[in-house]
C-alpha positions as CSV (number, residue, x, y, z in Angstrom):
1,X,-24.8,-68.2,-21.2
2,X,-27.3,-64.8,-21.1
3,X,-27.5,-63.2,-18.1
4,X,-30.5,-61.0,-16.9
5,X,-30.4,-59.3,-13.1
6,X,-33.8,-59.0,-12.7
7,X,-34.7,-55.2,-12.8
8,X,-38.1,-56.0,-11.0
9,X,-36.8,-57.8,-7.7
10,X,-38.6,-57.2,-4.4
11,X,-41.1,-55.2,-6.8
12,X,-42.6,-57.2,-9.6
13,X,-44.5,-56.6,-12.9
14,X,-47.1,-54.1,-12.9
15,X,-48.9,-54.7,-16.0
16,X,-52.5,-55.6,-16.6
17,X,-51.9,-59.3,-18.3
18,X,-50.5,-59.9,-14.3
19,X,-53.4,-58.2,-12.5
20,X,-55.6,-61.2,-11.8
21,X,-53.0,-63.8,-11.4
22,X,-52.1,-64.6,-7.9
23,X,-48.4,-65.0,-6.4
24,X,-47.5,-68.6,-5.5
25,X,-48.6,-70.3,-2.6
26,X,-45.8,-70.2,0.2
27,X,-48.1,-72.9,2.5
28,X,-46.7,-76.0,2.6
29,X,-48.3,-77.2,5.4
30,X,-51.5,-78.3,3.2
31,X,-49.1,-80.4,0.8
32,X,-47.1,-82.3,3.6
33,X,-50.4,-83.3,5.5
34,X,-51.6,-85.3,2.2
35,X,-48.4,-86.4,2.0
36,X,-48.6,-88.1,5.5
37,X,-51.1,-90.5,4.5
38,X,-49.2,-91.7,1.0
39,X,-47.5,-95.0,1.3
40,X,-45.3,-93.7,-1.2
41,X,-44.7,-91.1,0.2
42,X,-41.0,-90.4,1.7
43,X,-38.7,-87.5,2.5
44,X,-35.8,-86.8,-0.6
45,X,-32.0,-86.2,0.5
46,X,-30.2,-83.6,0.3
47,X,-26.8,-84.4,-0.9
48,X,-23.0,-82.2,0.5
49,X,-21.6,-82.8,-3.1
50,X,-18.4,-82.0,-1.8
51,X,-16.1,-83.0,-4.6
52,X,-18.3,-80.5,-6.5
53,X,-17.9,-77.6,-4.8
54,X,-14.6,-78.1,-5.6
55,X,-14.8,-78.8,-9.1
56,X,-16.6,-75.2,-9.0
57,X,-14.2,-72.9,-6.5
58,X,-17.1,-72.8,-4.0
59,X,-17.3,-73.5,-0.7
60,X,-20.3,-76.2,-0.5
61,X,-22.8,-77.6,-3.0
62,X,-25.4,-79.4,-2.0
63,X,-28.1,-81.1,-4.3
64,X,-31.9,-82.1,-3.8
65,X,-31.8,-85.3,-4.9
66,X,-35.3,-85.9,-6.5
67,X,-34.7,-88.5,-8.7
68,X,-36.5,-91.1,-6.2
69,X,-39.5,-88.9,-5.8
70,X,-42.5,-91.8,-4.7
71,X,-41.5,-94.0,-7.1
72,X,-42.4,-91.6,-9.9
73,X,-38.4,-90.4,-10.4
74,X,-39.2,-86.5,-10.6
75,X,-39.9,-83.4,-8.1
76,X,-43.4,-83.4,-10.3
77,X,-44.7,-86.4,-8.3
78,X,-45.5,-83.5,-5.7
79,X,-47.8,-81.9,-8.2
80,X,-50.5,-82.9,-9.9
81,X,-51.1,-85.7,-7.7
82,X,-51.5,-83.8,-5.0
83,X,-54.4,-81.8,-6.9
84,X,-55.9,-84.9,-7.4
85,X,-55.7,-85.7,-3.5
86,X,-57.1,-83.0,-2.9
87,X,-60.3,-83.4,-5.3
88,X,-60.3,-87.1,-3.9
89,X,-60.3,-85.9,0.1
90,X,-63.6,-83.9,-1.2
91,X,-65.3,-86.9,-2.8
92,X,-64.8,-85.5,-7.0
93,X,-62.0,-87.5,-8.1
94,X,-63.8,-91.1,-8.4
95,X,-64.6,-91.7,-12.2
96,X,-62.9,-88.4,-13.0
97,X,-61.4,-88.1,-16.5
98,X,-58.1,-85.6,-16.3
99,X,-56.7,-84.3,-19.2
100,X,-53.5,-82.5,-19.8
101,X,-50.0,-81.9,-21.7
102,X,-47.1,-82.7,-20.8
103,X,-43.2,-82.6,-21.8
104,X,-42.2,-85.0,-19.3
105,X,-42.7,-85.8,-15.6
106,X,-46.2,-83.9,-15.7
107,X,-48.3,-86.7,-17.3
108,X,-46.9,-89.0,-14.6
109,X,-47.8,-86.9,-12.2
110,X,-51.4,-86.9,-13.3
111,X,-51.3,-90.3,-14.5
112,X,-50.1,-91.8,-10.6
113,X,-52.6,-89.6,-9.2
114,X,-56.0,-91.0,-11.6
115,X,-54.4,-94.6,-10.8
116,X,-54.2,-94.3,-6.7
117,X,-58.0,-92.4,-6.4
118,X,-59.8,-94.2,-9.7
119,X,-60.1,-91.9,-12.1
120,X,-58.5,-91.6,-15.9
121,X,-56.1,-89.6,-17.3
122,X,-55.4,-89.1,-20.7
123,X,-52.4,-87.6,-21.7
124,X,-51.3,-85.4,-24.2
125,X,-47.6,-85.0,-25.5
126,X,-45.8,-83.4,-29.1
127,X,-44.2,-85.4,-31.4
128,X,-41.2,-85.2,-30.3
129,X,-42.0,-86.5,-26.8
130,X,-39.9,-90.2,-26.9
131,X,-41.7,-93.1,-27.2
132,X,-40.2,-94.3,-24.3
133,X,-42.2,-92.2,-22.2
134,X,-45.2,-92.5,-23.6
135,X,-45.2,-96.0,-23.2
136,X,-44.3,-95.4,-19.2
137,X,-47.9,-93.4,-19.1
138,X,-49.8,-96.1,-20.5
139,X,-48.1,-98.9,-18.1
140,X,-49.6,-96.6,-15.2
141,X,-52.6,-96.7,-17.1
142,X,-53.0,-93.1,-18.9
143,X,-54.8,-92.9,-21.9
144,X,-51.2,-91.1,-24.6
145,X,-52.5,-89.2,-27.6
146,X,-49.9,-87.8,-29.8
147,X,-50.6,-84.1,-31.1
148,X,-48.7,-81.1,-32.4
149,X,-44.6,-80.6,-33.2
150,X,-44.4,-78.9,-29.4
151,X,-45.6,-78.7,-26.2
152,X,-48.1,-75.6,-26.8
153,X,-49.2,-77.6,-29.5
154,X,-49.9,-80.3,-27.8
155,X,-51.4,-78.0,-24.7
156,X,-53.6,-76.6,-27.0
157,X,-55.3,-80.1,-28.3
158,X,-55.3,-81.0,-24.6
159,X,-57.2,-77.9,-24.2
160,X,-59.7,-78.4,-26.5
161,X,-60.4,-81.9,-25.8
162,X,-60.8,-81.3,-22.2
163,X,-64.0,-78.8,-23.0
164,X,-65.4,-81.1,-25.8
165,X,-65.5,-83.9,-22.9
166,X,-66.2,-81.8,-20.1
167,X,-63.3,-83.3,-18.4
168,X,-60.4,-81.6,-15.8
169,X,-58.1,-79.9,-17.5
170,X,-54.9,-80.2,-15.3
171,X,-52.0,-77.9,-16.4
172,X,-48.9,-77.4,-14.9
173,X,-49.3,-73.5,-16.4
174,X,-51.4,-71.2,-16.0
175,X,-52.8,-68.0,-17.9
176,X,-55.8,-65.9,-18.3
177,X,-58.7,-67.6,-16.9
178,X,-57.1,-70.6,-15.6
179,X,-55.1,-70.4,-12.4
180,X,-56.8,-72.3,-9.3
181,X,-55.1,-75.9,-10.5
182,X,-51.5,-74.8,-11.2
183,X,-51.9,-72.7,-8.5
184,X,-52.5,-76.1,-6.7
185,X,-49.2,-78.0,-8.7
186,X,-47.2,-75.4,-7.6
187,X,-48.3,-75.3,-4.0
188,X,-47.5,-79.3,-4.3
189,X,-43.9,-78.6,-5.1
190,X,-43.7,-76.7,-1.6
191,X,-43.1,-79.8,0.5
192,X,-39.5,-80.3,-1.3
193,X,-38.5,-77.0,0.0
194,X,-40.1,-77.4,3.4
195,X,-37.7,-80.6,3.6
196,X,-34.8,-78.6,2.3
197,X,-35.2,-75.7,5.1
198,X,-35.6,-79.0,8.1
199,X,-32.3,-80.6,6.5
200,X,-30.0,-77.3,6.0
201,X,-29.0,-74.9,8.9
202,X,-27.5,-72.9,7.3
203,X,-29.6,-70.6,4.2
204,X,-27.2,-71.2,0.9
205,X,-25.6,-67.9,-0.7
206,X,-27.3,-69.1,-4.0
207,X,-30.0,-71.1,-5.3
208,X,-30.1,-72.5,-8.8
209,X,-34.1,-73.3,-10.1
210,X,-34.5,-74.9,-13.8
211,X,-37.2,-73.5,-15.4
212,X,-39.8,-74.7,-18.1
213,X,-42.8,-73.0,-17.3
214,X,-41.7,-71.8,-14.2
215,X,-43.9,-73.6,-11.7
216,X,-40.9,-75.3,-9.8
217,X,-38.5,-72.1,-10.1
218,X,-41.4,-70.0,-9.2
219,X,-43.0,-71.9,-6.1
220,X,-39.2,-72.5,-4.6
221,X,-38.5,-68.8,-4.8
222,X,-41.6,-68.0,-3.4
223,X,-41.0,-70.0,-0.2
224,X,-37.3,-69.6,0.2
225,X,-37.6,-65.8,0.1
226,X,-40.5,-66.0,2.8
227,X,-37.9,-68.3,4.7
228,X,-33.8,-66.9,3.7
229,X,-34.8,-63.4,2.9
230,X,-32.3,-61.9,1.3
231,X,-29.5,-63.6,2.1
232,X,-30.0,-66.3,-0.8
233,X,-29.2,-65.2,-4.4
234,X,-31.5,-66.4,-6.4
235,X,-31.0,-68.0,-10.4
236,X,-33.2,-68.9,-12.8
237,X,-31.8,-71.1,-15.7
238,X,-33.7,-71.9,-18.7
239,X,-32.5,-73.5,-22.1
240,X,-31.8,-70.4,-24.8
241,X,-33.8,-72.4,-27.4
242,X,-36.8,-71.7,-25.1
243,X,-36.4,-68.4,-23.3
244,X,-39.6,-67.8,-22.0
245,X,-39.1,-65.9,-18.7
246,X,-36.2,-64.3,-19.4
247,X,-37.8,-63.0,-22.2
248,X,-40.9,-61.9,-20.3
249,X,-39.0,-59.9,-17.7
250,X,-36.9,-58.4,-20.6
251,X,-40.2,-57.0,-22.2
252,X,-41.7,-56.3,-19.0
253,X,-44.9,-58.4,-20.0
254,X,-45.6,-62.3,-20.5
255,X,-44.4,-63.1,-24.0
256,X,-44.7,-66.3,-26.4
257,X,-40.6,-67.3,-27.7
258,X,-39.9,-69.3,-30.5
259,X,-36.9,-71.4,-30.8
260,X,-35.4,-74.8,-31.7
261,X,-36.4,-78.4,-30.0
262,X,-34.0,-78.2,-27.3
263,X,-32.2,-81.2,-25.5
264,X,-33.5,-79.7,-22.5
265,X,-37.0,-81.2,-23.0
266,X,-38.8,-81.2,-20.1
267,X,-37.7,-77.5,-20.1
268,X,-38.6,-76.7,-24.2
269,X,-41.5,-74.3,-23.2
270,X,-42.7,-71.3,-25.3
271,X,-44.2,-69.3,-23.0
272,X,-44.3,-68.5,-18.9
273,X,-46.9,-69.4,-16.4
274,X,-48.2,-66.3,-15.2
275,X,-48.5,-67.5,-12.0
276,X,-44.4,-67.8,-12.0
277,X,-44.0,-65.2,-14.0
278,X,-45.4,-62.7,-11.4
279,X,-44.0,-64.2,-8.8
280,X,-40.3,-64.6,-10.1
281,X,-40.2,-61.2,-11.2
282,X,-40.6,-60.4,-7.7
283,X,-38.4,-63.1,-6.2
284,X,-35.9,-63.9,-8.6
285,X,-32.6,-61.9,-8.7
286,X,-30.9,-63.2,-12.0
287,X,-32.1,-64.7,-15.2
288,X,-29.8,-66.9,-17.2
289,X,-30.0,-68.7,-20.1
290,X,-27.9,-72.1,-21.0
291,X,-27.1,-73.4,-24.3
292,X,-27.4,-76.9,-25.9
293,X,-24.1,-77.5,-25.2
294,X,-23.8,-76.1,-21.4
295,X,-26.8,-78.0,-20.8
296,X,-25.7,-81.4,-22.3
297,X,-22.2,-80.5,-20.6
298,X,-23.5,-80.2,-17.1
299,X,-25.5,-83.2,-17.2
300,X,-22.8,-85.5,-18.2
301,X,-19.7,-84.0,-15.9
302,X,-22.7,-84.5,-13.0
303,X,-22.9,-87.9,-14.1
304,X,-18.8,-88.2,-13.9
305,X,-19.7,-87.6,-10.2
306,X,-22.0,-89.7,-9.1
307,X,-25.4,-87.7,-10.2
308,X,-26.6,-89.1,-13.3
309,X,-29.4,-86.8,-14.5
310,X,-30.9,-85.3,-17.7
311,X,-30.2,-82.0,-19.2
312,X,-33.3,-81.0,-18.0
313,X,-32.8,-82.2,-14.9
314,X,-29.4,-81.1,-14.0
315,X,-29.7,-77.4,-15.5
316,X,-29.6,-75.4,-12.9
317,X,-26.3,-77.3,-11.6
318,X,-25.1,-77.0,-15.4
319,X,-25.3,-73.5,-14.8
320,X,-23.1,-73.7,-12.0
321,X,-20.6,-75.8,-13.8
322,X,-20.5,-73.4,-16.6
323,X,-20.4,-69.9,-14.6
324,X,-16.5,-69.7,-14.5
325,X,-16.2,-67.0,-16.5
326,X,-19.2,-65.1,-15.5
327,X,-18.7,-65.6,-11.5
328,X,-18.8,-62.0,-10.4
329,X,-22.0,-61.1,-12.3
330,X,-23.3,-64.2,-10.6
331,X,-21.7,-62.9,-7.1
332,X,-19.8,-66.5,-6.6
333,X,-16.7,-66.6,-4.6
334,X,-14.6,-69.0,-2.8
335,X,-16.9,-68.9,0.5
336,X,-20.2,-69.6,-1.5
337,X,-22.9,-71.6,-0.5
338,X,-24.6,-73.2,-3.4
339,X,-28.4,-75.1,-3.9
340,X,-28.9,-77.1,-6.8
341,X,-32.2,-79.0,-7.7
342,X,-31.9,-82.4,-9.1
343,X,-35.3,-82.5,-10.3
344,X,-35.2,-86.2,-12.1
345,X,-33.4,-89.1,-13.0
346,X,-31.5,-90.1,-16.1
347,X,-34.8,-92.0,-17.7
348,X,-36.6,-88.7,-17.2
């Protein structure tokens, strides 16, 4: 495990590949009232993983369970579906084609929203995206082609195929130029929090966010430190194959990382949102970085009890489980309050 304190918290990056890109949405509001009219739609728990906490020294642990998300078995149901509500409530989605990549939950994200307003979404995903999930995206009736050896491969063809079509590119990312829709995902994945601050009374010490691209870690930070302040610590984890923010606030700009395929799939991502990028180096307090093998660990000692999860979905609790010998960088004592995100289920 790497650990970063974030040199730029409360502040941010000043630099000029940041100055156009906005800071996360903290308004949840506009997310839960679509939410309201989905049939689907239902409230996650939050679970007091008691035999956890003391597994780990600490005082409570509690987990957002968001392996049941609407039927979709991921946090990212909140996301692009959302986006897609919101284009439907204006009368554009109807015999829209949306195109994107995706690692993982993403493409069903998109793919559940085209299906429920009737428009089509084609999906793109690397070569070393499992069949198995490919095959869910076409049984909700998303177009699957197969491009490139990684994700920003795959983003890339996505990319490009989305202008040759003039069709909707819908990224959970964002860079240069494109902004407005992640800006959108990201401001999806509000409503979990917004059910996390109605279901805990008391703020948590610390708050473990997985990161890919950042949009989860970086629209969860956002909110929480509108909400907690400063009295939550808060911990970005992403796989070391795939380092991206870590990286970034290292440099002190947005840079691309290279790396190995990592176990960690839905997490294997190159290179930062910018969008999360600015806003975690604002928000975040600690960047940390988990291993193959602390990131399989953590998954299957959550599964010993009771939380069966992937590696991506269980990394920020992995970190947890594997901060024992780095507990006072981390500030973690006896009387610590920890969140953990479990942000899918074992299928992914």
């Amino acid at each position: 495990m790497d650990i970063l304190h974030n040199p730029y918290r409360g502040v941010g990056l000043s630099v000029d590949a940041l100055a156009d890109i906005p800071f996360p949405s903290t308004d949840a509001q506009a997310p839960l009232a679509l939410l309201t009219r989905c049939p689907h739609a239902a409230e996650t728990p939050l679970v007091d993983a008691l035999e956890l906490a003391a597994e780990c020294g600490v005082a409570s642990i509690y987990l957002k369970d968001e392996r049941g998300r609407m039927g979709l078995g991921s946090f990212k149901a909140l996301g692009a579906a959302y986006v897609i509500a919101r284009d439907a409530a204006e009368g554009k989605a109807r015999g829209q084609t949306y195109v994107t990549a995706s690692a993982g939950n993403h493409g069903l994200s998109v793919a559940a929203g085209a299906a429920a307003f009737g428009a089509r979404a084609v999906i793109y995903i690397a070569e070393t995206v499992p069949e198995s999930f490919a095959e869910r995206l076409r049984a909700m009736g998303a177009d699957v082609v197969r491009s490139g050896a990684d994700y920003e491969a795959s983003m890339a063809a996505a990319m490009a195929a989305a202008d040759a079509q003039s069709a909707v590119l819908l990224s959970d990312s964002s860079w240069a130029g494109y902004t407005d829709r992640p800006y959108r995902v990201m401001e999806g994945y509000l409503a979990l929090m917004a059910e996390v601050f109605t279901q805990m009374e008391t703020a948590p010490t610390h708050l473990f966010l997985q990161a890919g691209v950042g949009g989860l870690a970086g629209a969860a930070a956002a909110i929480a430190r509108s909400v907690w302040g400063d009295q939550t610590r808060m911990i970005v984890v992403e796989p070391e194959a795939a380092p991206a923010l870590i990286a970034s606030i290292k440099a002190g700009a947005p840079v691309e990382t290279s790396g190995p395929v990592s176990a960690m799939g839905r997490l294997d991502c190159k290179v930062p949102s910018l969008i999360a990028l600015k806003g975690l180096a604002r928000d975040a307090d600690d960047f940390v970085t988990l291993s193959e093998a602390e990131g399989n660990d953590g998954a299957a000692k959550a599964e010993t009890f009771g939380f069966a999860t992937t590696p991506s979905g269980g990394a920020g609790l992995s970190a947890l489980l594997a901060s024992e010998p780095y507990r006072a960088a981390l500030g973690l004592k006896g009387t610590s309050r920890v969140l953990c995100i479990l942000s899918e289920g074992p299928e992914g």
